[in-house]
C-alpha positions as CSV (number, residue, x, y, z in Angstrom):
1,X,141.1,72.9,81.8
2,X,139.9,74.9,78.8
3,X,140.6,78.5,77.9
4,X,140.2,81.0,75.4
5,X,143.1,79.5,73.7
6,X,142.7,75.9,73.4
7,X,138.7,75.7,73.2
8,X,136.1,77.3,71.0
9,X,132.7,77.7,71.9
10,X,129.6,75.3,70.4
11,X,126.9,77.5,72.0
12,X,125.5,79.5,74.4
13,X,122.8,79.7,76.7
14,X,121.7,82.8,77.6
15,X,119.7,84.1,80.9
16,X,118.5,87.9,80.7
17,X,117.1,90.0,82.8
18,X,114.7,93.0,81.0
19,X,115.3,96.2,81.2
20,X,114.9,99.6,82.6
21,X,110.8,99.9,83.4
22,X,108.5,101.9,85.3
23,X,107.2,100.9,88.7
24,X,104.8,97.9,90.4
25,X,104.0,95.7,93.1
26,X,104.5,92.1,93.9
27,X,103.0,90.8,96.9
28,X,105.3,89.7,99.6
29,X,104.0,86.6,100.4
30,X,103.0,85.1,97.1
31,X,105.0,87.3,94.7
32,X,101.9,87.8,92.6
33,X,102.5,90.9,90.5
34,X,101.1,94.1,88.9
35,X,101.3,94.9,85.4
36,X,103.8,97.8,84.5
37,X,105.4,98.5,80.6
38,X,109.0,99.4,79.4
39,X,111.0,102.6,79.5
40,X,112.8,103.7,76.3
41,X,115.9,103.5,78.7
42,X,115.1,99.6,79.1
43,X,114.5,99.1,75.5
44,X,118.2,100.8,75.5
45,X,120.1,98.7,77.8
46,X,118.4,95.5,76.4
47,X,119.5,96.6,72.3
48,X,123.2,97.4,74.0
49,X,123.2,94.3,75.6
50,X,122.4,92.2,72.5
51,X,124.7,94.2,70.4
52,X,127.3,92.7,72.6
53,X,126.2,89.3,72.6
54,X,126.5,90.1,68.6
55,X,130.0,91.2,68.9
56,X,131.2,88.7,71.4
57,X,129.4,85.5,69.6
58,X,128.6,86.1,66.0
59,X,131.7,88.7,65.2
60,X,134.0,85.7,63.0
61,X,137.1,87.5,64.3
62,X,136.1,87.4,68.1
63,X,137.5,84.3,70.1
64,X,134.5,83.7,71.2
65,X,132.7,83.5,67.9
66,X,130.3,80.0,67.9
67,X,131.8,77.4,65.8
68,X,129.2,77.5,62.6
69,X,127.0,79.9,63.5
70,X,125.2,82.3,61.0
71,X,127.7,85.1,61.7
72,X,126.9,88.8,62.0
73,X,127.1,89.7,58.3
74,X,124.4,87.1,57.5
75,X,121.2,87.0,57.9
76,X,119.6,85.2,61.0
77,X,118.8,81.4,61.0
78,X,116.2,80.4,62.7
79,X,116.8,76.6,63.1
80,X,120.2,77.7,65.1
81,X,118.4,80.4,67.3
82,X,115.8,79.4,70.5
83,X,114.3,82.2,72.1
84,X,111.8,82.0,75.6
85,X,110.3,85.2,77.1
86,X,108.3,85.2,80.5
87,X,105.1,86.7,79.6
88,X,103.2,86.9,83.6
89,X,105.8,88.3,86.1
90,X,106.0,92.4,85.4
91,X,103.7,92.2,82.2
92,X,104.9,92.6,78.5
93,X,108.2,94.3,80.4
94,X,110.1,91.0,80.7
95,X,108.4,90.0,76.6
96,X,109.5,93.1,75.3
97,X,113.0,93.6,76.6
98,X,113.6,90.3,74.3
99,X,112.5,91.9,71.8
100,X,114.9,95.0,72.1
101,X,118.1,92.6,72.6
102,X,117.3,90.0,69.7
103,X,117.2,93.1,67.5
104,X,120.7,94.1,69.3
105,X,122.1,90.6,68.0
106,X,119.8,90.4,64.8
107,X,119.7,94.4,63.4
108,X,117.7,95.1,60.6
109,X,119.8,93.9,57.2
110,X,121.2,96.0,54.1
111,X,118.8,94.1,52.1
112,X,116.4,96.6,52.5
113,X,114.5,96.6,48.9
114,X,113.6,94.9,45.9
115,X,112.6,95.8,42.4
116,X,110.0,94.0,41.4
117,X,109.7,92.7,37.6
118,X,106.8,95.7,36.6
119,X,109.8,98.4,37.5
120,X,108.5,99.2,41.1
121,X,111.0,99.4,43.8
122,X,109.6,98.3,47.3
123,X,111.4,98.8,50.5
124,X,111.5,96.7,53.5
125,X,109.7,97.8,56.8
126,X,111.5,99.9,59.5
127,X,114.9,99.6,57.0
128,X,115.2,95.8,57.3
129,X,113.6,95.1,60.4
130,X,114.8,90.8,61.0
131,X,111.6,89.1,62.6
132,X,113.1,86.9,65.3
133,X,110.7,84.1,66.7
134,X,110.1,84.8,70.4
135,X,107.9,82.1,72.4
136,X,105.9,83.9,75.3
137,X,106.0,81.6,78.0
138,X,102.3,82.0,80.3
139,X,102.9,81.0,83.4
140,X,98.9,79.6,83.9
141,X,100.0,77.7,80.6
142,X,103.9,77.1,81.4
143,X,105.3,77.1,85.1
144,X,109.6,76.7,83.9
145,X,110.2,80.6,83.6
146,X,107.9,81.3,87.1
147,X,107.5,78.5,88.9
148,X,107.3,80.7,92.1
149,X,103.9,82.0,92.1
150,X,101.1,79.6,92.5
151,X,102.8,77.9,94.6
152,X,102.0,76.8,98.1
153,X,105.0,75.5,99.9
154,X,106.9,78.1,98.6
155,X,104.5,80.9,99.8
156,X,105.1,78.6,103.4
157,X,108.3,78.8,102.4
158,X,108.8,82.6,102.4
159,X,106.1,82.6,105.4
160,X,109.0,80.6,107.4
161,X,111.8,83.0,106.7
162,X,109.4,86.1,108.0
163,X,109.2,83.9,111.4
164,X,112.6,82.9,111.4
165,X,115.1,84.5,114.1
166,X,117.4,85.7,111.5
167,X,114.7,87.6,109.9
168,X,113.5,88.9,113.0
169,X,117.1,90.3,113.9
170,X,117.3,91.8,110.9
171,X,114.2,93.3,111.1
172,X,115.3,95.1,114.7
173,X,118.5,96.1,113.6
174,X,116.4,98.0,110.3
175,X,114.1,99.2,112.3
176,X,115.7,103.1,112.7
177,X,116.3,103.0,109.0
178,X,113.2,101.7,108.2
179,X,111.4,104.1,110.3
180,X,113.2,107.2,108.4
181,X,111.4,106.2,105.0
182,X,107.8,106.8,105.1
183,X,108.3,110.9,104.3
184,X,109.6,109.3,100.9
185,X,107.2,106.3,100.1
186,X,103.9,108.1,98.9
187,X,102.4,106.1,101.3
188,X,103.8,102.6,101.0
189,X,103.8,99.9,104.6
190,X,107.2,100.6,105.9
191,X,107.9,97.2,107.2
192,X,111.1,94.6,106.1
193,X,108.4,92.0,104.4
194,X,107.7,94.6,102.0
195,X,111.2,95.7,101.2
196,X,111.5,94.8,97.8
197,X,108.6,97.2,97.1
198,X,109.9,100.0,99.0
199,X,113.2,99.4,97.3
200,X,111.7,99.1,94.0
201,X,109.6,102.1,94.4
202,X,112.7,103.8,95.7
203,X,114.9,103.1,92.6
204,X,112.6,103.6,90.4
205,X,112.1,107.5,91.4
206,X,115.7,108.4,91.7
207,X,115.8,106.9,87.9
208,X,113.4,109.2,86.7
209,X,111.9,111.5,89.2
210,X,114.5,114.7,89.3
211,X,113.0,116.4,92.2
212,X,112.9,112.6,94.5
213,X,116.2,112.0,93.1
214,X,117.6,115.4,94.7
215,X,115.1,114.8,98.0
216,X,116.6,111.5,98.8
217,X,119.3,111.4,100.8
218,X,122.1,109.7,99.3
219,X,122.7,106.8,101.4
220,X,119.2,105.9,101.3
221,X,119.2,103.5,98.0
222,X,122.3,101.7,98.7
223,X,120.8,100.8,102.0
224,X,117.5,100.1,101.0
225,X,118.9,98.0,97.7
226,X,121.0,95.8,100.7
227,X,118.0,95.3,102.8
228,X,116.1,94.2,99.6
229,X,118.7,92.1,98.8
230,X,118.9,90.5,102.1
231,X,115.3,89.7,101.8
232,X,115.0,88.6,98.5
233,X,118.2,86.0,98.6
234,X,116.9,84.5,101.6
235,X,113.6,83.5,100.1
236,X,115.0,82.5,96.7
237,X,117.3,80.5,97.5
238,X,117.6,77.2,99.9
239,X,120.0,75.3,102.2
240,X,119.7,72.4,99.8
241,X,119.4,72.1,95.8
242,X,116.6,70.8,95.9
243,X,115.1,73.4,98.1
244,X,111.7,74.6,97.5
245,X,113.6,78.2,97.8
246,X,115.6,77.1,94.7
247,X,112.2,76.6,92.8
248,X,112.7,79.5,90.8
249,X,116.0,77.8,89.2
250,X,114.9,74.4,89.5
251,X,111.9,74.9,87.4
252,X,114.1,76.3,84.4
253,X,116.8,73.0,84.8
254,X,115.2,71.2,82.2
255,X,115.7,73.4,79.4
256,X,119.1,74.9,80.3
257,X,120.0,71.4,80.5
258,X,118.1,70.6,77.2
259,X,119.8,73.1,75.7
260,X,123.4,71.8,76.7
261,X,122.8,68.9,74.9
262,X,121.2,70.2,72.1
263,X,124.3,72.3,71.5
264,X,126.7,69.5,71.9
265,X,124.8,67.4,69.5
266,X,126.7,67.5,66.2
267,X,123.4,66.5,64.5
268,X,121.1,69.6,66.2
269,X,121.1,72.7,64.6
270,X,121.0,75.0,68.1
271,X,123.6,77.0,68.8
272,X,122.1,80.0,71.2
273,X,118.7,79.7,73.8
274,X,118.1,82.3,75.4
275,X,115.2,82.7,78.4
276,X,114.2,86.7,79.4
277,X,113.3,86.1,82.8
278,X,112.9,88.3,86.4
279,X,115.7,88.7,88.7
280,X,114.4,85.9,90.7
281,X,115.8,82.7,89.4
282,X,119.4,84.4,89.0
283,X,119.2,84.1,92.8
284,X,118.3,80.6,92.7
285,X,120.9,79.9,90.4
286,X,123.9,81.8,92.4
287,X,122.8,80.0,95.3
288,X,122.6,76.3,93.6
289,X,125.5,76.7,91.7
290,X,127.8,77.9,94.8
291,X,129.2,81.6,93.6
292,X,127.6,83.2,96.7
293,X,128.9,80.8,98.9
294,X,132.4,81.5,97.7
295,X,132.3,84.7,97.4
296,X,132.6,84.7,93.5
297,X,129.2,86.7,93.7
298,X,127.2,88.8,95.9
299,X,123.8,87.8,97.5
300,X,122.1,91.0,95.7
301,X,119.2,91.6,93.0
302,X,120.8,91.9,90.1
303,X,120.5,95.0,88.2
304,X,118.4,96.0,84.9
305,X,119.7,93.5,81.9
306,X,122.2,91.8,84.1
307,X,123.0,88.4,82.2
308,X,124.4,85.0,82.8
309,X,125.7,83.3,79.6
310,X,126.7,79.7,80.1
311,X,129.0,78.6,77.3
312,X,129.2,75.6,76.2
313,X,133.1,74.7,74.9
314,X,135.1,72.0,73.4
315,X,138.8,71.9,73.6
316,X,140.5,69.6,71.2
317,X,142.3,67.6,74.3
318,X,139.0,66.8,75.6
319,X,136.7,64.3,75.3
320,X,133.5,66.3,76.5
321,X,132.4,69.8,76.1
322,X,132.7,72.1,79.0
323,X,130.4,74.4,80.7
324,X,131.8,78.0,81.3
325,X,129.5,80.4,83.3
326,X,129.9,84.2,82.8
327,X,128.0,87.4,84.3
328,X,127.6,90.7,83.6
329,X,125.6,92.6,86.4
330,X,124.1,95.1,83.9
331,X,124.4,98.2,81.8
332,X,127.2,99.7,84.0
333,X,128.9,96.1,83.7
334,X,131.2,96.6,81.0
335,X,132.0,93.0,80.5
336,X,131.3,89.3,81.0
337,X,133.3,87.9,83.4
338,X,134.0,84.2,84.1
339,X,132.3,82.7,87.6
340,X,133.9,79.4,89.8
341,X,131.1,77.8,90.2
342,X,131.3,75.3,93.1
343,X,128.6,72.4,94.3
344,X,128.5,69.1,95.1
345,X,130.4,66.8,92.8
346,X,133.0,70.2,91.8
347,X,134.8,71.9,94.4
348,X,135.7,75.1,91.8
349,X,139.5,74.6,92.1
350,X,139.2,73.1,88.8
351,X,138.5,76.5,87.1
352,X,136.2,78.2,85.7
353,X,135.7,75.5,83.0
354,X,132.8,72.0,84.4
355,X,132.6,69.4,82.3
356,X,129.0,69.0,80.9
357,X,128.6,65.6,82.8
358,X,129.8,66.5,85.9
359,X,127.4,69.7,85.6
360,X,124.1,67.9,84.6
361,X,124.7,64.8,87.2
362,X,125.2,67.5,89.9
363,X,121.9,69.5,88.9
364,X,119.6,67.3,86.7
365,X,118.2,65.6,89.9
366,X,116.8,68.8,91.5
367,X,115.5,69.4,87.9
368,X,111.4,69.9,87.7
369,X,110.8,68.1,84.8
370,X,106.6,67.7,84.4
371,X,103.9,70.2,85.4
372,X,103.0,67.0,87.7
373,X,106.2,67.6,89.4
374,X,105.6,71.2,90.5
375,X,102.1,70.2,91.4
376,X,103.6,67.9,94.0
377,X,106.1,70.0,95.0
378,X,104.3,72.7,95.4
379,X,101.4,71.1,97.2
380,X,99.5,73.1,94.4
381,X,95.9,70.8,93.7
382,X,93.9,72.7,91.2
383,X,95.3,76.1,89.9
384,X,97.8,75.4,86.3
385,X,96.0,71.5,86.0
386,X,96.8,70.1,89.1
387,X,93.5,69.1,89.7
388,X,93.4,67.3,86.8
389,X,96.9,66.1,86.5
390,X,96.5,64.6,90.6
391,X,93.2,62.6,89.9
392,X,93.5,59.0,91.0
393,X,91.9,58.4,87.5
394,X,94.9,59.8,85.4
395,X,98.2,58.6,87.7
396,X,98.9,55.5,85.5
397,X,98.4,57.5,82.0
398,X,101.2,60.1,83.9
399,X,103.4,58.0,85.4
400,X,103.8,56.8,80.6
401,X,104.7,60.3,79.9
402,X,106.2,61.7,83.2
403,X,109.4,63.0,81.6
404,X,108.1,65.2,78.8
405,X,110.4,67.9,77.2
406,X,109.9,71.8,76.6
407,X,109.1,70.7,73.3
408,X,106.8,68.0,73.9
409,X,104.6,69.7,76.8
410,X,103.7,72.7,75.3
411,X,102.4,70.7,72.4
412,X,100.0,68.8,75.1
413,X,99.3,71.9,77.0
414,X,97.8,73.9,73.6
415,X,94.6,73.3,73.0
416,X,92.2,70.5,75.2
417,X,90.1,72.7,77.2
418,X,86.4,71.1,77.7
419,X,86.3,70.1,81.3
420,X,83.1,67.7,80.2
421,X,85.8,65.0,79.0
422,X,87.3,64.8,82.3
423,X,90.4,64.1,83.6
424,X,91.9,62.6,80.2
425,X,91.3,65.5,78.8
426,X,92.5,67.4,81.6
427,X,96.2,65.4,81.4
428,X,96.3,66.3,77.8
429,X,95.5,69.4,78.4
430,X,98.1,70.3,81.3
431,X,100.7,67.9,81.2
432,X,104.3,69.0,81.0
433,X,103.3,72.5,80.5
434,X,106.3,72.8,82.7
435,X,108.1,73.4,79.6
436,X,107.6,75.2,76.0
437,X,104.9,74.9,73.7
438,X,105.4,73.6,70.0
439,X,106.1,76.5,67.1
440,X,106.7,74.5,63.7
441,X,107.0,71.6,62.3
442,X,110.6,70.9,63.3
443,X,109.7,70.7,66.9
444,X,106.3,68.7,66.5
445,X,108.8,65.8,64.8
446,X,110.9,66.3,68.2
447,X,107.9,66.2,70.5
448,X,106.9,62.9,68.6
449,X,110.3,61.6,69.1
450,X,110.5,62.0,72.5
451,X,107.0,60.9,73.4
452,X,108.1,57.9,71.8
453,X,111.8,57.8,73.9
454,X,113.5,58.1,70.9
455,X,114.8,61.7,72.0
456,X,118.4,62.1,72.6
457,X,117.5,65.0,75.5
458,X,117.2,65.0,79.5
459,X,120.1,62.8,79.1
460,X,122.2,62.3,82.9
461,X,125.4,63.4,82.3
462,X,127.5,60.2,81.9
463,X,125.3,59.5,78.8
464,X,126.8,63.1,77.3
465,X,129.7,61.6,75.5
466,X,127.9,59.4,72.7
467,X,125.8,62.7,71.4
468,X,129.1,65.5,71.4
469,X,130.2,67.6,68.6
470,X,133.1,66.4,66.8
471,X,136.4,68.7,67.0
472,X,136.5,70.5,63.8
């Protein structure tokens, strides 16, 4: 199996959590959520965490260093870089902690002036400032980074675990704990539905309210951040893969897997993707991919810029890359550290090391792959183009483009909104938008490409080997 040793890594793909912010509300049932903005301390953590990501990946004297990457004394390369930022859940927060770690990866360069041919020196903005393309993914436009919200049988879902015994037990052994807060909650329902609220609310004064912070008692958080936990596990996450509870995970498959095989394609130019997202689909994803189940990881939230980085290795005695997932829970994390994982199809006591196939056969089914998709999954039939997309009229016209990529989708999903042309319309307008929208002209050539199943993504796994990166 490969190490640090014997491999080098093609890629990464990264999942982030923002940063530090300053409080709101999510609803318990339907997670729908308030606006709230970015603390300088979360604009902090996110920079810290990309500078590591810089030293780790694009330092040329790290291990870890990606095999023909534009390293960290160049200047960045767009064509090798893919970056996604949820733009609905927690407002710009999620948007703009992106933009703090890409400058942590991408700083601003020496080149910071120019003398132009008249004699006149001019200087660059904020000392070199690098402009790094981030796409803000709108939910209403593009369900893969929050597939949650809007979503019926997952609000049933959540409805289910608040009637379920284990829910109710836990609620009755809480109930002393719980009935201590109020005196601290400015007001908030003291009940276990609305934990993650009262924990949020909670944490978010002992960060930066001194006199809370010296009023709470000190047990209070970690308890409150385990009863948080408790509930928020349970209702992201599922018995099965292909769980509605997983949705959260699911709904982001396709272009973690895209993204794999992008980076194992000699002939791509990707090297890093990287999604900012909410805690939520990290919970889907320790649940899917069995960490939690073996202990390797905790059921918990994870904290303020936590981040998953799946790396994608080749090791000169292999035929197929592999897939290596590492975590670092966050600011006080001090390093990435490598995760088992464990599911169906890998029982973990190969290492820490999957082998791309094994990794997309085991997940690519429970994959969401069209905006049609989440409609039926999520019993959803009008909100995000349902409506249209479910009309007997357009089922045939679906069922030609059903598997459309996060290149391909966002390119349908751009700009077709006149209601008066129907359903047609409506399909052109919604479909896919599942995925991410199109940027330049490299990705409108891909989104032909694949329209036309000429496109060398969403792959299954056994098909992996006739698209990897030759050894160097």
């Amino acid at each position: 199996m490969a190490n640090d040793s014997d491999s080098e890594v093609l890629g990464i793909v990264v999942l982030a959590r923002h940063g530090d912010r300053e409080g709101f509300y999510q609803d318990p049932l339907t997670y729908t959520a308030s606006d709230t903005t970015i603390t300088p301390l979360g604009e902090k953590q996110e920079f810290q965490l990309g500078s590591l990501f810089r030293s780790l990946y694009l330092n040329v004297s790290s291990p870890s260093f990606i095999r023909g990457i534009s390293p960290s004394t160049a200047l960045f390369q767009a064509s090798q870089v893919e970056v996604r930022a949820d733009a609905g859940d927690e407002g710009g927060v999620i948007y703009d902690s992106s933009v703090a770690l890409v400058q942590g990866v991408w700083p601003p360069t020496n080149i910071s002036n120019t003398t132009l041919a008249d004699g006149t020196t001019v200087t660059s903005p904020l000392g070199g400032y690098q402009y790094i393309p981030i796409e803000s993914v709108e939910p209403d436009e593009d369900v893969s980074l929050e597939g949650f919200t809007s979503c019926p049988n997952f609000d049933a879902h959540t409805q289910a675990f608040y009637n379920s015994a284990v829910f109710l037990q836990k609620a009755n052994d809480s109930a002393t704990f719980l009935s201590e807060l109020p005196p601290f909650l400015d007001g908030r329902p003291v009940t276990l539905e609305n934990m993650w609220n009262i924990f949020d609310y909670m944490n978010v004064q002992s960060i930066h309210n001194a006199t809370f912070a010296k009023r709470l008692p000190q047990s209070f958080l970690p308890q409150a951040l385990d009863l948080a936990s408790f509930h928020e596990y349970n209702i992201f996450s599922d018995a099965t893969v292909s769980g509605i509870g997983n949705i959260a995970f699911r709904t982001m498959l396709p272009s973690v897997i895209e993204a794999f095989q992008r980076i194992a394609n000699a002939s791509d130019p990707l090297l890093l993707h990287y999604s900012a997202i909410a805690y939520k689909p990290f919970l889907s994803l320790f649940n899917m991919t069995g960490v939690v189940a073996d202990n390797a990881l905790p059921p918990a939230i994870v904290n303020y810029a936590a981040s998953v980085v799946f790396e994608v290795r080749q090791a000169a005695s292999s035929s197929e890359p592999v897939i290596r997932f590492n975590f670092k829970n966050g600011s006080d994390d001090d390093s990435f550290h490598p995760v088992p994982m464990s599911f169906s199809g890998w029982d973990g006591s190969g290492g820490a090391d999957v082998p791309m196939s094994t990794f997309i056969d085991a997940f690519q089914p429970a994959a969401v792959n069209t905006t049609l998709d989440w409609c039926t999954l999520c019993g959803q039939t009008q909100l995000r183009g349902c409506a249209a997309l479910l009309a007997g009229s357009t089922i045939e016209f679906v069922k030609a483009h059903d598997r459309i990529s996060p290149v391909g989708a966002g390119f349908l999903g751009a700009g077709l909104t006149a209601a008066v042309m129907g359903a047609m319309l409506g399909v052109l307008f919604f479909l896919g938008l599942l995925t991410a929208g199109l940027r330049n002209g490299r990705n409108v050539k891909r989104a032909r490409a694949l329209n036309s199943g000429d496109s060398d993504v969403h792959r299954s796994g056994s098909e992996v080997h006739s698209m990897i990166k030759e050894t160097a």
